[in-house]
Backbone as a ProteinNet text record, in pm:
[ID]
protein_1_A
[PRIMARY]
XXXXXXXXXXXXXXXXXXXXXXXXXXXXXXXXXXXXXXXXXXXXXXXXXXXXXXXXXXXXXXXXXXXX
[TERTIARY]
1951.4	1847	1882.5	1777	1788.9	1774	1845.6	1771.1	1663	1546.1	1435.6	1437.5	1584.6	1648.1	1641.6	1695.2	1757	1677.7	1503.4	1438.3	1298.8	1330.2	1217.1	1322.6	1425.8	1447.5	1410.1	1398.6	1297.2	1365.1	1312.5	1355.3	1440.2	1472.4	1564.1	1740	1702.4	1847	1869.6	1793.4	1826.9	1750.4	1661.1	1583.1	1459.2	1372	1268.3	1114.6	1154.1	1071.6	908.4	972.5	853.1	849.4	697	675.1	721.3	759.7	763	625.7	574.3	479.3	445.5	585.5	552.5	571.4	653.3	676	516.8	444.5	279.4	228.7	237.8	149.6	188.5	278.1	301.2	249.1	221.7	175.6	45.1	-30.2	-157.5	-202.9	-154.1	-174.7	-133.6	-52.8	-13.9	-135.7	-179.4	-318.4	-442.1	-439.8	-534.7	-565.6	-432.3	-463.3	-474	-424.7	-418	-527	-616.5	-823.2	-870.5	-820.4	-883.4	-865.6	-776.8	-691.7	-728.9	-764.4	-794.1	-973.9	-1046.2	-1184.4	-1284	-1190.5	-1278	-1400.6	-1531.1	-1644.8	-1673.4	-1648	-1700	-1716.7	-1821.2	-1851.6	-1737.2	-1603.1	-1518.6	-1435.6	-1430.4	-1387.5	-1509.7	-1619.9	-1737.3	-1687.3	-1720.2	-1699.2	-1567.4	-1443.4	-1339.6	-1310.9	-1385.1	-1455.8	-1482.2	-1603.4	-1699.7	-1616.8	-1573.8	-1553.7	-1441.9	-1327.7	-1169.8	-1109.9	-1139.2	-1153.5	-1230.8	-1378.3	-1435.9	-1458.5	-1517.1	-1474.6	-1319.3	-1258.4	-1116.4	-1012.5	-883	-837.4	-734.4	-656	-587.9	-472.8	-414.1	-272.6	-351.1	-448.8	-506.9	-575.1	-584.1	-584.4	-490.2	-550.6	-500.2	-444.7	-356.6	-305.7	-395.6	-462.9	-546.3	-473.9	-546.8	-484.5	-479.3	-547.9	-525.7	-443.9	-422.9	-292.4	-379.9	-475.4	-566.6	-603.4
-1633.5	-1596.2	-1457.5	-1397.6	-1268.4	-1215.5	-1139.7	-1167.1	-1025.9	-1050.1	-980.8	-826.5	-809.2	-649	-597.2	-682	-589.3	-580.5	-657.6	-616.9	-510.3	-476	-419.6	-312	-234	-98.3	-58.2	107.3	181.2	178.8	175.6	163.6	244.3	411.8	494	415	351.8	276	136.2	101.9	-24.5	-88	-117.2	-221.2	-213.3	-310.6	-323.8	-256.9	-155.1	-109.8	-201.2	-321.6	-422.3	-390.5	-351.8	-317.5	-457.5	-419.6	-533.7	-527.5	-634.1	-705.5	-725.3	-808.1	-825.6	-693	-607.5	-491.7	-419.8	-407.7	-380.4	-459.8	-604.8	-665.2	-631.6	-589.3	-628.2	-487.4	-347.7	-235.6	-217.8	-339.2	-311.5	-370.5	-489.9	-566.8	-466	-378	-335.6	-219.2	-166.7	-70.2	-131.9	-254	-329.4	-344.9	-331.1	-404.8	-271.8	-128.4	-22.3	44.6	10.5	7.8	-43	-196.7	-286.1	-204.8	-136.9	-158.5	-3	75.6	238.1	211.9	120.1	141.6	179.3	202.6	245.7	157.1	227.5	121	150.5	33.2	47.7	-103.2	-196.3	-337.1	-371.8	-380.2	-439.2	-527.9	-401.2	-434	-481.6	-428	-507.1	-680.7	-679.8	-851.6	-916.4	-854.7	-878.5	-903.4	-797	-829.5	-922.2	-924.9	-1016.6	-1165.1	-1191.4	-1316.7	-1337.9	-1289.1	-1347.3	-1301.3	-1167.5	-1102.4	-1142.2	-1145.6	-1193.9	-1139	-961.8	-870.8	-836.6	-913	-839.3	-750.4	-700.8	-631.1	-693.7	-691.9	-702.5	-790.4	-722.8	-761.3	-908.3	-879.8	-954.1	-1111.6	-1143.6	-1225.9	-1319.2	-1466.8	-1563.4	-1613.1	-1714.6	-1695.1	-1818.7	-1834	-1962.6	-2095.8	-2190.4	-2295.7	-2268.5	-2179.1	-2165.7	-2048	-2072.9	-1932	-1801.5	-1791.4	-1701.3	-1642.1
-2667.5	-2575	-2519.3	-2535.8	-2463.9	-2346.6	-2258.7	-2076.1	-2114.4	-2027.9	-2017.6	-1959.2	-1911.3	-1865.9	-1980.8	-2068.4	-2189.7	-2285.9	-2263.2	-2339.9	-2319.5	-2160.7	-2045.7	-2113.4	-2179.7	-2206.5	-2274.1	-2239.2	-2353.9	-2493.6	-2589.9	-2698.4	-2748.6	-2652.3	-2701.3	-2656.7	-2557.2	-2431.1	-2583.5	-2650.9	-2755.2	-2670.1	-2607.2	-2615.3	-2668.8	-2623.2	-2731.5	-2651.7	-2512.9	-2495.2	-2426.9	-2398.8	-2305.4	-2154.3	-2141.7	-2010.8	-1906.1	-1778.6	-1659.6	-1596	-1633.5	-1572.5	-1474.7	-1433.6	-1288.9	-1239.1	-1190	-1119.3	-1154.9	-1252.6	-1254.3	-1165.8	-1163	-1098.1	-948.6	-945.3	-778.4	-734.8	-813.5	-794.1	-789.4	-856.1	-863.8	-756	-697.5	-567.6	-449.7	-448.5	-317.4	-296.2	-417.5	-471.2	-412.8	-412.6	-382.4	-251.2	-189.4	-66.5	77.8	-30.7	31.7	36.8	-80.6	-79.5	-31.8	43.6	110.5	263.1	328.8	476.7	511.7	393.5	388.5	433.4	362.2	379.7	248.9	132.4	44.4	4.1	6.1	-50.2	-198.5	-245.4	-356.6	-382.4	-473.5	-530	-512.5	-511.7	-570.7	-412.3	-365.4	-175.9	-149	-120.4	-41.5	-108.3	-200.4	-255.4	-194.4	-186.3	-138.5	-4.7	86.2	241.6	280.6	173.9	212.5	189.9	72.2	50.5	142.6	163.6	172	299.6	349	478.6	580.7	573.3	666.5	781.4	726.4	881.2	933.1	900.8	945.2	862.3	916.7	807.7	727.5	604.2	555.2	612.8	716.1	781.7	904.7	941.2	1036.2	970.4	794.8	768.1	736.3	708.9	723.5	577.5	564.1	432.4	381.5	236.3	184.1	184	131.6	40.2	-98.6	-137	-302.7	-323.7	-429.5	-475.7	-515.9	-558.2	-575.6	-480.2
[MASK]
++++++++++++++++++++++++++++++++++++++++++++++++++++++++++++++++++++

């Protein structure tokens, strides 16, 4: 078994050059939540507002029951 360090290196270091995922995911969420808390309008926040916010901001909501 291989650990996933040694396969997240670029292929020049000997590994096999696989992006980290998670470290994306957790960049695109913090992106997310810095469009949400900044104000930008666009479909994507209005829907996000609207549904999960509820008028308030980011830091001022509540955490769900669902993981989503």
């Amino acid at each position: 078994m291989i650990k996933w360090k040694a396969l997240a290196k670029p292929r020049g270091y000997g590994g096999f050059g696989f992006i980290d995922t998670k470290a994306i995911s957790i960049a695109l969420l913090v992106k997310w939540i810095n469009k949400l808390d900044i104000g930008v309008e666009n479909i994507a926040t209005k829907l996000l507002h609207k549904k999960y916010l509820k008028g308030r901001s980011f830091c001022q909501s509540k955490a769900g029951r669902g993981g989503s």
